[in-house]
MDTraj code that builds the backbone (N, CA, C; nanometers):
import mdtraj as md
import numpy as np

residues = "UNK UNK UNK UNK UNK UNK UNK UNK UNK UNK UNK UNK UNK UNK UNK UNK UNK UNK UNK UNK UNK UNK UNK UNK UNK UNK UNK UNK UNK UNK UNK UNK UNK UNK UNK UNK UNK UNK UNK UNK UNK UNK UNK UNK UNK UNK UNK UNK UNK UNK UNK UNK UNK UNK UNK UNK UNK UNK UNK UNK UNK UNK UNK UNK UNK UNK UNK UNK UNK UNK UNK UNK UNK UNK UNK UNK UNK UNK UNK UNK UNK UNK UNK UNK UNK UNK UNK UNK UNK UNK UNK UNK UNK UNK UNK UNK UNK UNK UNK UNK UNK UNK UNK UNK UNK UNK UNK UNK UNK UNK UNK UNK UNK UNK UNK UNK UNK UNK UNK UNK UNK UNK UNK UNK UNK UNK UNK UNK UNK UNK UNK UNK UNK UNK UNK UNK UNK UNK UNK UNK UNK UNK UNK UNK UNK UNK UNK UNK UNK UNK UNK UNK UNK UNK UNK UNK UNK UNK UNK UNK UNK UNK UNK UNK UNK UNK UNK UNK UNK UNK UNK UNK UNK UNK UNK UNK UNK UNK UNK UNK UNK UNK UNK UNK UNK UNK UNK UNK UNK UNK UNK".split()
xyz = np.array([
    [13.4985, 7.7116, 14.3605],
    [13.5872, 7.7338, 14.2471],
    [13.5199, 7.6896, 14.1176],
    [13.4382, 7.5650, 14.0867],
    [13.4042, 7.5382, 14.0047],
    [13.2671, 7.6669, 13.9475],
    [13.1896, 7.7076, 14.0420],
    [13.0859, 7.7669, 13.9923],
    [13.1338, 7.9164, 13.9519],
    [13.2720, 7.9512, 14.0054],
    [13.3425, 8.0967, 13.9599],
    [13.3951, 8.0363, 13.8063],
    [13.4076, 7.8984, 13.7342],
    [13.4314, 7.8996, 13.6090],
    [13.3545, 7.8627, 13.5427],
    [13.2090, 7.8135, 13.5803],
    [13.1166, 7.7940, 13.5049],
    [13.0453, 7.9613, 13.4428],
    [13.0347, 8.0476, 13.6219],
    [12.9901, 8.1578, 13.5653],
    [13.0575, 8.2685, 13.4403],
    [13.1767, 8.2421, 13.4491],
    [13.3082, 8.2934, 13.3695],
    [13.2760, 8.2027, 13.2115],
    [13.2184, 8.1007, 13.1931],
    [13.2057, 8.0118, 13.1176],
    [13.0925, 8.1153, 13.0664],
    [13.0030, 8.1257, 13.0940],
    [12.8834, 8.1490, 13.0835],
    [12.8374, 8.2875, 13.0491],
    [12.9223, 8.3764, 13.1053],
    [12.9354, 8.5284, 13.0696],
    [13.0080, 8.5609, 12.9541],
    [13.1158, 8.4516, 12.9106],
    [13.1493, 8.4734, 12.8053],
    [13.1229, 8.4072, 12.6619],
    [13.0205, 8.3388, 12.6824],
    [12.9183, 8.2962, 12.5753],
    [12.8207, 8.3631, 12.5471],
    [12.7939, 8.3969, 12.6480],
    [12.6582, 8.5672, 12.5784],
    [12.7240, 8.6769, 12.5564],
    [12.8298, 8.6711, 12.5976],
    [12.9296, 8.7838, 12.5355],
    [12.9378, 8.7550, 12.3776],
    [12.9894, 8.6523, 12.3272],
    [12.9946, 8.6088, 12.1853],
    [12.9133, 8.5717, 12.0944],
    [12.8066, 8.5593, 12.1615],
    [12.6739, 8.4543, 12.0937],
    [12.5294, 8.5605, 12.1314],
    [12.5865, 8.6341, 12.1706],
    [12.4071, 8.6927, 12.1595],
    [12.4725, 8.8758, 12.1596],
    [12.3966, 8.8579, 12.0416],
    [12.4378, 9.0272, 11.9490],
    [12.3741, 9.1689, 12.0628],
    [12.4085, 9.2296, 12.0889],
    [12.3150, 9.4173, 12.1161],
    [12.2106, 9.4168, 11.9630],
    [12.1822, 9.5375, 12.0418],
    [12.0456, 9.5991, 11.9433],
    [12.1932, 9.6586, 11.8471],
    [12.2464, 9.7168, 11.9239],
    [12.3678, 9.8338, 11.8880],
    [12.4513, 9.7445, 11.7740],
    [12.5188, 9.6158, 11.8077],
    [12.6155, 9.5601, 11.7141],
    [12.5628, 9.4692, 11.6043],
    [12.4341, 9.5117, 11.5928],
    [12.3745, 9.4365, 11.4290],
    [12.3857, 9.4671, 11.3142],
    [12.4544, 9.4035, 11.2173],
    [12.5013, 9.4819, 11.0817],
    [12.3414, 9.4888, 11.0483],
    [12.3738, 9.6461, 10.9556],
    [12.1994, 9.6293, 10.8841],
    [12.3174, 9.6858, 10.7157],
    [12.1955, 9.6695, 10.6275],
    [12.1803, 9.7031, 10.4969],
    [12.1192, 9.8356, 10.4913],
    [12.1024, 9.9476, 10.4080],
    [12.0614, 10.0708, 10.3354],
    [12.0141, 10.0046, 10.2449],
    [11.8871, 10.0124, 10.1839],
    [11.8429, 9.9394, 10.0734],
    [11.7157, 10.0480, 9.9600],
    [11.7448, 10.1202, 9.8389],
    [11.6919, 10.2298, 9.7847],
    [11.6317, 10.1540, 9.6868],
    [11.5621, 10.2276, 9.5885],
    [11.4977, 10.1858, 9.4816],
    [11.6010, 10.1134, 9.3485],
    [11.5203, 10.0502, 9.2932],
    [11.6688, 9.9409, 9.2207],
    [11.6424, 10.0008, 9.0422],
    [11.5574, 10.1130, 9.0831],
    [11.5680, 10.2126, 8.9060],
    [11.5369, 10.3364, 8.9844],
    [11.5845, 10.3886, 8.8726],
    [11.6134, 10.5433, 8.8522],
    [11.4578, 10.5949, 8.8747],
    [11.4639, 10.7224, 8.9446],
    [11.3431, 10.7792, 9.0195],
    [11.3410, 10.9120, 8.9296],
    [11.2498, 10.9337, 8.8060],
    [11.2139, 11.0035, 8.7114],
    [11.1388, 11.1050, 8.7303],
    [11.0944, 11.2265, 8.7085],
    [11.0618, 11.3563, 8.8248],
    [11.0329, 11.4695, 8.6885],
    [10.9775, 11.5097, 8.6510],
    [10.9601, 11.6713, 8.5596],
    [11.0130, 11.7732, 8.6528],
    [11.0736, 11.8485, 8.5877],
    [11.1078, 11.9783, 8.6486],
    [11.0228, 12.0846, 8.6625],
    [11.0009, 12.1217, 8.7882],
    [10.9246, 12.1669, 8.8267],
    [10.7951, 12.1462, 8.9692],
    [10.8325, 11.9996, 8.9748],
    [10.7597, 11.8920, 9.0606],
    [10.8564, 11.8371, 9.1528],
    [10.7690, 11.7786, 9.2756],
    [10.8459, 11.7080, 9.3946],
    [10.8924, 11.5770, 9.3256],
    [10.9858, 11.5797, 9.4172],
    [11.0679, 11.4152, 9.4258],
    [11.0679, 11.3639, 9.5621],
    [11.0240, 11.2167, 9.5416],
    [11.0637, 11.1622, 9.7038],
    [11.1245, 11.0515, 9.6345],
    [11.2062, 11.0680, 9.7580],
    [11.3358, 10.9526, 9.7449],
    [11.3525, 10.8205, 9.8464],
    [11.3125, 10.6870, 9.8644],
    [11.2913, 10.6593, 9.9500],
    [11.4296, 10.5735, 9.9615],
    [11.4601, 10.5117, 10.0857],
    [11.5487, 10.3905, 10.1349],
    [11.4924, 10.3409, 10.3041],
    [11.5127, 10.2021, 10.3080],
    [11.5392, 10.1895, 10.4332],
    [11.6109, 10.1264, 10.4601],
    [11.6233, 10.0258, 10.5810],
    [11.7183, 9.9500, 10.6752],
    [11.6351, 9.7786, 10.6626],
    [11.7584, 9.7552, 10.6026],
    [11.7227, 9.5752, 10.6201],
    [11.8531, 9.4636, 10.7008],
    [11.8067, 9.4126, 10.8058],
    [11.6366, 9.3934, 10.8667],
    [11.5779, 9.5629, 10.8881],
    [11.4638, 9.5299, 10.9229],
    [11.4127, 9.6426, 10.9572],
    [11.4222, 9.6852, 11.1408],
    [11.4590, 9.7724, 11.1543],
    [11.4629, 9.8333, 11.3078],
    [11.4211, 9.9651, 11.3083],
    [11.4732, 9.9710, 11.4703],
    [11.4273, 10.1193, 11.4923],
    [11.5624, 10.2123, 11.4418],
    [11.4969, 10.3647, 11.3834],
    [11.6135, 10.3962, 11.3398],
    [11.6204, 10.5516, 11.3906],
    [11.5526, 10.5471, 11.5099],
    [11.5065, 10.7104, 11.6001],
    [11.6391, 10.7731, 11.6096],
    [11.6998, 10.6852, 11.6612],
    [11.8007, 10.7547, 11.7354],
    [11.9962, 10.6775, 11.6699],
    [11.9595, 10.6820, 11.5215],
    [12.0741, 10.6729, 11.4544],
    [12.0914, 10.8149, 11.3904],
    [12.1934, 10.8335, 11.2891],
    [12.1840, 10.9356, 11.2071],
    [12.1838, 10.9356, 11.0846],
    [12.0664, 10.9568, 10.9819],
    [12.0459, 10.9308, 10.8723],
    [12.0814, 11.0958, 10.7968],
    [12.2035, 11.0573, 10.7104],
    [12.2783, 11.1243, 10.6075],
    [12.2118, 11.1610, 10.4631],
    [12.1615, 11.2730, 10.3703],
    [12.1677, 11.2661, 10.2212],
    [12.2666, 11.3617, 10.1692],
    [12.3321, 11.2951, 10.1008],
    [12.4409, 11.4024, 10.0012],
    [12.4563, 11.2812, 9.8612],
    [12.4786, 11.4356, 9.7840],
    [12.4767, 11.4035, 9.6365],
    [12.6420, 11.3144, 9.6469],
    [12.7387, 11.4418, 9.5996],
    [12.8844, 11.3881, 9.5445],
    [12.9517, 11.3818, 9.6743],
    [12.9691, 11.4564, 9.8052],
    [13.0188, 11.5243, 9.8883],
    [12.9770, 11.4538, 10.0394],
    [13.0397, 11.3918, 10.1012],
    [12.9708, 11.3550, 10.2191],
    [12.9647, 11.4530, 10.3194],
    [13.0304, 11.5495, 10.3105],
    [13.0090, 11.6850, 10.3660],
    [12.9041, 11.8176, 10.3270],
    [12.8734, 11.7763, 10.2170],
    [12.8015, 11.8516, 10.0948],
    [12.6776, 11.8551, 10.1692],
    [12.6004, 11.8722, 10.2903],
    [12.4706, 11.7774, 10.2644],
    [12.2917, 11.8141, 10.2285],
    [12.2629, 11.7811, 10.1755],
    [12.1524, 11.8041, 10.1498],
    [12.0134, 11.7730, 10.2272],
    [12.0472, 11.7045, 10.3768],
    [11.9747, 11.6747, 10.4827],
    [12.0573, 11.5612, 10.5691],
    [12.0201, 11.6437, 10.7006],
    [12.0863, 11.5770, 10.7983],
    [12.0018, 11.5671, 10.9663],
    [11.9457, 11.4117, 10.9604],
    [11.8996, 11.3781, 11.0760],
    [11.9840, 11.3141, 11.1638],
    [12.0205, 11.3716, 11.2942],
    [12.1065, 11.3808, 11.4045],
    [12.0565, 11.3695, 11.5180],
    [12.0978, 11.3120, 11.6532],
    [12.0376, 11.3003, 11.7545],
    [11.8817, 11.3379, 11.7855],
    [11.8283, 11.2804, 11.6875],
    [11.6905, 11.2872, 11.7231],
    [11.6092, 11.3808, 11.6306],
    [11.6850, 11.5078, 11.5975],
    [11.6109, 11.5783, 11.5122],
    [11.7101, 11.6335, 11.3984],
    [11.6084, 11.6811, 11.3426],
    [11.6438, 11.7185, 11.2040],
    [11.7751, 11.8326, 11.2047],
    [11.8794, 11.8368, 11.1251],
    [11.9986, 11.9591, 11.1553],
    [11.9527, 12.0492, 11.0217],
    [11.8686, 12.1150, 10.9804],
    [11.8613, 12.1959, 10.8590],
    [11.9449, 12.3299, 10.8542],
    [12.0056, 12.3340, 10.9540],
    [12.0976, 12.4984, 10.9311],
    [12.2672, 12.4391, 10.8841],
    [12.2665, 12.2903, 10.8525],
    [12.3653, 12.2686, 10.7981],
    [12.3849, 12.2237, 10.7043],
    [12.2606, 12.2305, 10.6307],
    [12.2312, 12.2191, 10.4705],
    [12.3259, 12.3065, 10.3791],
    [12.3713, 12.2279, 10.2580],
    [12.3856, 12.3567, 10.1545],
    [12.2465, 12.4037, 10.1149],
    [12.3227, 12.5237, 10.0822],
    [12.1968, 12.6154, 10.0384],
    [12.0751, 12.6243, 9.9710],
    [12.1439, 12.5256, 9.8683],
    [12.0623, 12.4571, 9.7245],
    [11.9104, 12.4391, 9.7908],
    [11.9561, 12.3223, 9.8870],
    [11.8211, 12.2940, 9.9223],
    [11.7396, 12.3217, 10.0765],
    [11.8325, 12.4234, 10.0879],
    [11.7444, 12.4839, 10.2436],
    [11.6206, 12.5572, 10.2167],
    [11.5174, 12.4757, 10.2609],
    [11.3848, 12.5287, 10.2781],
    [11.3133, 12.4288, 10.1455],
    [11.4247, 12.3608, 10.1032],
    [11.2999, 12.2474, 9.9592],
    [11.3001, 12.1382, 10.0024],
    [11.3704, 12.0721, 10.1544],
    [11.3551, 11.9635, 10.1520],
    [11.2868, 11.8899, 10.3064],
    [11.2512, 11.7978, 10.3073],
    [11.2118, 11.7080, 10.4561],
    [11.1979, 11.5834, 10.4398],
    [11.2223, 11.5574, 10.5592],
    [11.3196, 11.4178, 10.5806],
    [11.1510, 11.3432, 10.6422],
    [11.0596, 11.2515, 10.5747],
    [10.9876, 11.2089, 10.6087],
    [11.0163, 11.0507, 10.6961],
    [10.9295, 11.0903, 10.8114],
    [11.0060, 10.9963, 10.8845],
    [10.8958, 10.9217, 10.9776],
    [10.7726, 10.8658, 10.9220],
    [10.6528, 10.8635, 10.9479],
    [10.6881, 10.6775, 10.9734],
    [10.7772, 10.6421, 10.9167],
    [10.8321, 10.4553, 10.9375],
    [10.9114, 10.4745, 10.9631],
    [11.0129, 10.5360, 11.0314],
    [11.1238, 10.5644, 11.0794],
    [11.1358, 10.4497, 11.2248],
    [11.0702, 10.4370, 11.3219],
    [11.0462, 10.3272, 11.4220],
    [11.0718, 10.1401, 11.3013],
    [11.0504, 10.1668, 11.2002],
    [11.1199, 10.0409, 11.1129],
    [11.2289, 10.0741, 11.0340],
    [11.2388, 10.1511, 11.0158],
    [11.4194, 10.2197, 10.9154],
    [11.3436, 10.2242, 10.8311],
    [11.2207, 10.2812, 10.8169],
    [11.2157, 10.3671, 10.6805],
    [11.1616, 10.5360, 10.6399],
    [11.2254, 10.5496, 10.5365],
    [11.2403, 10.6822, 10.5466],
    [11.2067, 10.7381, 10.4021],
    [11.2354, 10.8541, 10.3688],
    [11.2228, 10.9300, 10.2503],
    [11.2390, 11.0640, 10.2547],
    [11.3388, 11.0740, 10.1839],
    [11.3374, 11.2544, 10.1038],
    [11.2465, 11.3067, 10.0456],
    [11.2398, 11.4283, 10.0583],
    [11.1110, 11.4744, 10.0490],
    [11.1662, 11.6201, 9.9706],
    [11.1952, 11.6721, 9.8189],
    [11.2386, 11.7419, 9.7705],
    [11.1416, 11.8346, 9.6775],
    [11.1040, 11.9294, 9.7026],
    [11.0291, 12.0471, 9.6215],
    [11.0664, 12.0969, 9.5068],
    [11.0020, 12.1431, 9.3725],
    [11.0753, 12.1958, 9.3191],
    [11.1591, 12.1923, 9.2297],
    [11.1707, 12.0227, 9.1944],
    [11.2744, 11.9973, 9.1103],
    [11.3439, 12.0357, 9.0310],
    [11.4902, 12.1087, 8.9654],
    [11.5558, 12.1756, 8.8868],
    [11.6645, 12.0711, 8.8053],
    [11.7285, 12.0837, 8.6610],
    [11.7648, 11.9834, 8.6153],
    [11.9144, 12.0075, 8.7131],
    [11.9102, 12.0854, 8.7935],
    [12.0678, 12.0638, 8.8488],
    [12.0256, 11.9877, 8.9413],
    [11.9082, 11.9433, 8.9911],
    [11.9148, 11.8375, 9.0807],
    [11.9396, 11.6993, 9.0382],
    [11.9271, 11.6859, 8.9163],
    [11.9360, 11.5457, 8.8475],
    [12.0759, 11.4729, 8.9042],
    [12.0720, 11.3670, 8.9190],
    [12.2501, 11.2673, 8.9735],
    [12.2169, 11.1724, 9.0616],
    [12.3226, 11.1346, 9.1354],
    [12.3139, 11.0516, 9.2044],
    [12.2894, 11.1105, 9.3904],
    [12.2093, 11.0728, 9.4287],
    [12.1836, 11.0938, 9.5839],
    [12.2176, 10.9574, 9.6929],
    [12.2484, 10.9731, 9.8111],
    [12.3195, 10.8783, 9.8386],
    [12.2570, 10.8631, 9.9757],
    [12.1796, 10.7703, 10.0092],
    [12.1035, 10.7730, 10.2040],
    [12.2487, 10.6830, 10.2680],
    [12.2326, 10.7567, 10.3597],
    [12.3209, 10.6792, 10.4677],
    [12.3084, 10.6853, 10.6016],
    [12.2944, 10.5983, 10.6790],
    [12.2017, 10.5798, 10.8435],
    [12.3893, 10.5162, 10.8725],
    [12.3746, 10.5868, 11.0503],
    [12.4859, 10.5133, 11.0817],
    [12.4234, 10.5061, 11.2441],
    [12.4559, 10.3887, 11.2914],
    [12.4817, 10.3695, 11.4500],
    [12.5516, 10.3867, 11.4946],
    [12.5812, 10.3646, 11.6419],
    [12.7203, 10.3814, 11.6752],
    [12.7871, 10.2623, 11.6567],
    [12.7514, 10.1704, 11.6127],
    [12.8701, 10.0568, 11.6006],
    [12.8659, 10.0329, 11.4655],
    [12.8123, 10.0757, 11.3593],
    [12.8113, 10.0118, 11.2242],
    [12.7319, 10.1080, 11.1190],
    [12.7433, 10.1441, 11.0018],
    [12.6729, 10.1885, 10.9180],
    [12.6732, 10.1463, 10.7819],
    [12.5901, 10.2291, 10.6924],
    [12.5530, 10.1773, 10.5607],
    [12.4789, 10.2480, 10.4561],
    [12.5167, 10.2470, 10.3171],
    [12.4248, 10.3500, 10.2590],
    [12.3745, 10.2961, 10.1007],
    [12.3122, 10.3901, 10.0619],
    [12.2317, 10.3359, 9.9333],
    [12.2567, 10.4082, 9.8198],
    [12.2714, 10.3976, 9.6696],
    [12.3002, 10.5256, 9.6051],
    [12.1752, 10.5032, 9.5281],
    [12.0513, 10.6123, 9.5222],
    [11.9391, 10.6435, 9.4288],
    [12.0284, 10.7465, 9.2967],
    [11.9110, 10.6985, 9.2040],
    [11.9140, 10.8212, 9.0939],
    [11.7974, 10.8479, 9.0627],
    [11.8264, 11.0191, 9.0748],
    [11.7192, 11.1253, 9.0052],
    [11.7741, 11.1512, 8.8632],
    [11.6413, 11.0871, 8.7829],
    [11.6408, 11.2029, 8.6615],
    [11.5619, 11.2815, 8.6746],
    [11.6123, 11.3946, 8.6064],
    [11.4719, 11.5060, 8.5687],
    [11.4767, 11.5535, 8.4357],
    [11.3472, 11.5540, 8.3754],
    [11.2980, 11.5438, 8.2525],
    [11.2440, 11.6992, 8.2452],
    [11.1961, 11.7372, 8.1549],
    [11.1079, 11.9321, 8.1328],
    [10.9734, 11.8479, 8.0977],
    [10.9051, 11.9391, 8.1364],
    [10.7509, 11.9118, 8.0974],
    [10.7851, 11.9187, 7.9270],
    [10.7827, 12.0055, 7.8569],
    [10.7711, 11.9991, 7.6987],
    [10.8191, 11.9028, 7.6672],
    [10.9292, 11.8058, 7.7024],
    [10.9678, 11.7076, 7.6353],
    [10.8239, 11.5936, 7.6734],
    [10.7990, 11.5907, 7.7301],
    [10.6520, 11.4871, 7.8078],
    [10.5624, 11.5016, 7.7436],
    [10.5393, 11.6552, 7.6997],
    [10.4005, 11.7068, 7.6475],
    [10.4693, 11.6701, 7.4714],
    [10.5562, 11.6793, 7.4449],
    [10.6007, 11.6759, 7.3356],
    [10.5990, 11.5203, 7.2873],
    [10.6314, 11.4035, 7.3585],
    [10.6141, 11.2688, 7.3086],
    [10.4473, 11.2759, 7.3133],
    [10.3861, 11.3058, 7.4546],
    [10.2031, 11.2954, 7.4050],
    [10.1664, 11.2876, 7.2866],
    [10.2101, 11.4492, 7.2431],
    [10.1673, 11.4759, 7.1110],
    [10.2155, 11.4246, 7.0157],
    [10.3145, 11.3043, 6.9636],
    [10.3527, 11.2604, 6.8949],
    [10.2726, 11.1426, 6.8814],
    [10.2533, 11.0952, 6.9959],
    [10.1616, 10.9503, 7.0316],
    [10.0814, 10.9980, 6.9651],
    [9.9918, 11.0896, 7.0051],
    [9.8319, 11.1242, 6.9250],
    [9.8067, 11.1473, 6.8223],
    [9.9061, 11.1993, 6.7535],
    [9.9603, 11.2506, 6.5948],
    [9.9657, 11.1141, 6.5201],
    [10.0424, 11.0220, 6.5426],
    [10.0602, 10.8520, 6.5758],
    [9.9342, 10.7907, 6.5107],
    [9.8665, 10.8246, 6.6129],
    [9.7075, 10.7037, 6.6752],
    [9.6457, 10.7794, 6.5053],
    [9.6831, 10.8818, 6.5687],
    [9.5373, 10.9577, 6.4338],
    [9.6057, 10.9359, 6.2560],
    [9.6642, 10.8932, 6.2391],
    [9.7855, 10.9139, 6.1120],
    [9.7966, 10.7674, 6.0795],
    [9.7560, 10.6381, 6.1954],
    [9.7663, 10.5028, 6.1782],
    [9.5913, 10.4708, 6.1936],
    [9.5176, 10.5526, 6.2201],
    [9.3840, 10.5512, 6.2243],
    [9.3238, 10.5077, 6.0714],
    [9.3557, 10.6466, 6.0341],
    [9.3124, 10.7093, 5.8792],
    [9.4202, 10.6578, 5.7463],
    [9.5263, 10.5782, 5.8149],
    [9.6142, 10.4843, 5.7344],
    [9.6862, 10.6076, 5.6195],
    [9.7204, 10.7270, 5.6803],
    [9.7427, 10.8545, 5.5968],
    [9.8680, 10.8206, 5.5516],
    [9.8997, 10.8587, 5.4181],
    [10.0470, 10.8437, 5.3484],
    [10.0864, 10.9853, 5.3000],
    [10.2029, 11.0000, 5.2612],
    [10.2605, 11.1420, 5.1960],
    [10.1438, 11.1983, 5.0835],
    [10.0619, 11.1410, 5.0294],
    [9.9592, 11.2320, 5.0179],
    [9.8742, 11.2466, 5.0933],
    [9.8838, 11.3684, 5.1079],
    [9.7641, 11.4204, 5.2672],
    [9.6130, 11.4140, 5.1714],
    [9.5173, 11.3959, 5.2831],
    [9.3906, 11.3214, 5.2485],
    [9.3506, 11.4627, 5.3445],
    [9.2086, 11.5024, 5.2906],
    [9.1515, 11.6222, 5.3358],
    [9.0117, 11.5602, 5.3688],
    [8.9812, 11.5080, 5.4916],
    [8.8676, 11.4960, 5.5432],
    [8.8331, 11.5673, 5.6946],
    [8.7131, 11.5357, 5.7085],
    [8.6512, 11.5958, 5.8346],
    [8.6194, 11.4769, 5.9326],
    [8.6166, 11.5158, 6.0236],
    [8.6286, 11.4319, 6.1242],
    [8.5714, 11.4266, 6.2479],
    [8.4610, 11.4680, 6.3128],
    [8.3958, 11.5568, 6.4389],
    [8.3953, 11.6924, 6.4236],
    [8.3625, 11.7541, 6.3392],
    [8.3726, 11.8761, 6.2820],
    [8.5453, 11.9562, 6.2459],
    [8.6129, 11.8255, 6.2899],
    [8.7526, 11.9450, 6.2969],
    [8.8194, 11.8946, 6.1467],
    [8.8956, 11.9476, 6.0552],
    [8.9674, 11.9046, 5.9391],
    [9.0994, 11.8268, 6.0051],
    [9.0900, 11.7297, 5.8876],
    [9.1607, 11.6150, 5.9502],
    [9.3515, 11.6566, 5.8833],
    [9.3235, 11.7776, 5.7956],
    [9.4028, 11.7862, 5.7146],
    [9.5056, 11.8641, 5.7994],
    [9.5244, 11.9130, 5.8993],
    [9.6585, 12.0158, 5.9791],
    [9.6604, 11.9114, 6.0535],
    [9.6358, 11.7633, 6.1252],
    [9.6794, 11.6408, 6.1454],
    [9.7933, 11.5784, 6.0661],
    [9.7319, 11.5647, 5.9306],
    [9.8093, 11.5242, 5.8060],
    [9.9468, 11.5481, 5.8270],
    [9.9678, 11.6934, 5.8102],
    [10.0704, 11.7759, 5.7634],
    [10.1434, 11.7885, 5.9113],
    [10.1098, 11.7862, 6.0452],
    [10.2323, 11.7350, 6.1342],
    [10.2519, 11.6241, 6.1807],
    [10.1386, 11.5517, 6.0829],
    [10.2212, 11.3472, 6.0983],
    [10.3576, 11.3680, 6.0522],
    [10.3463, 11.4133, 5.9007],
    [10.4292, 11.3908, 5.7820],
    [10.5522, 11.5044, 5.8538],
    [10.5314, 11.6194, 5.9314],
    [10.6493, 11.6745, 5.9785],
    [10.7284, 11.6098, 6.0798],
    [10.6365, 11.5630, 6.1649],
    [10.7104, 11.4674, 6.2739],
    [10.7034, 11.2932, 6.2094],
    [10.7408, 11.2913, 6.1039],
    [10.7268, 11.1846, 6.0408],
    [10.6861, 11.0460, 6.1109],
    [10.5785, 11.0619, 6.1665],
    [10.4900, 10.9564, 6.2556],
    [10.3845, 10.8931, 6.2016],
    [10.3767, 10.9132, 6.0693],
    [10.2889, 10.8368, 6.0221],
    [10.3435, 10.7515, 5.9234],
    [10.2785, 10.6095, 5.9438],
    [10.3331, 10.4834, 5.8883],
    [10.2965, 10.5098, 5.7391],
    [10.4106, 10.4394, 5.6497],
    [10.4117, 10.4501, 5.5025],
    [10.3314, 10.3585, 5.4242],
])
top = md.Topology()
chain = top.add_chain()
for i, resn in enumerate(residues, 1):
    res = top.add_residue(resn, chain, resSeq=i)
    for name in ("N", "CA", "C"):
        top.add_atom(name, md.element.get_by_symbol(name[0]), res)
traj = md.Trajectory(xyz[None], top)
């Protein structure tokens, strides 16, 4: 009798005191700034699982606004792409090369400013889940190419210490003077 309540003792302390792989809370954990992208170019989006585990055989979720919406969906093992919205069927993959540690990344082609917002990873087990919210901006190349050229306009206009009277010199053979005149339009040159 005594060793039928020790074992009863005893089964129900590792019952309470020593966790499954299965009943471990984890964290979703994404980048802690905004993930900046030109249109026109890939985006990867990363998150993983803290602690870190295996995350083969959970199901890792991306959707923007919509948890139904989805924009990639890894499911029993493999990838579900015929239940993508449309948007991004055929621009995206679910890189999953640290996936044996919970980590992962979106993998998006193509970038368009309607992709810009909030994206959201979410891994679930069967006993517990969790998710992360990233942000994509997306920027146009001309606006990029457009600060460059302001910088350089800048450098060259604080070089030559140029003021509202434009100064007509040469410079490596090129005239320094159509410099001048789009400092003073993009008013980037110091007074």
């Amino acid at each position: 009798m005594g060793n039928l309540t020790l074992c009863s003792y005893i089964i129900f302390f590792f019952t309470l005191h020593v966790p499954t792989l299965e009943s471990v809370n984890f964290k979703v954990i994404g980048p802690d700034h905004p993930i900046t992208v030109s249109a026109g170019e890939d985006a990867l989006l990363p998150c993983h699982l803290s602690p870190s585990m295996n995350a083969q055989e959970m199901e890792v979720r991306w959707f923007q606004s919509k948890f139904s919406e989805l924009v990639y969906l890894y499911q029993h093992g493999k990838d579900q792409t015929e239940v993508q919205i449309s948007k991004y069927r055929g621009r995206t993959e679910l890189l999953k090369d640290g996936i044996v540690d919970g980590r992962v990344a979106l993998h998006i082609r193509n970038i368009t400013p309607s992709d810009q917002g909030q994206f959201i990873c979410f891994f679930r087990s069967p006993s517990f889940h969790g998710e992360a919210t990233l942000e994509l901006k997306v920027t146009e190349k001309l606006q990029n190419e457009l600060q460059l050229r302001r910088a350089q306009i800048y450098q060259v206009c604080h070089i030559f210490k140029l003021s509202a009277n434009s100064l007509k010199c040469v410079c490596g053979g090129h005239e320094i003077h159509q410099y001048v005149q789009m400092c003073m339009h993009f008013r980037a040159c110091p007074a």
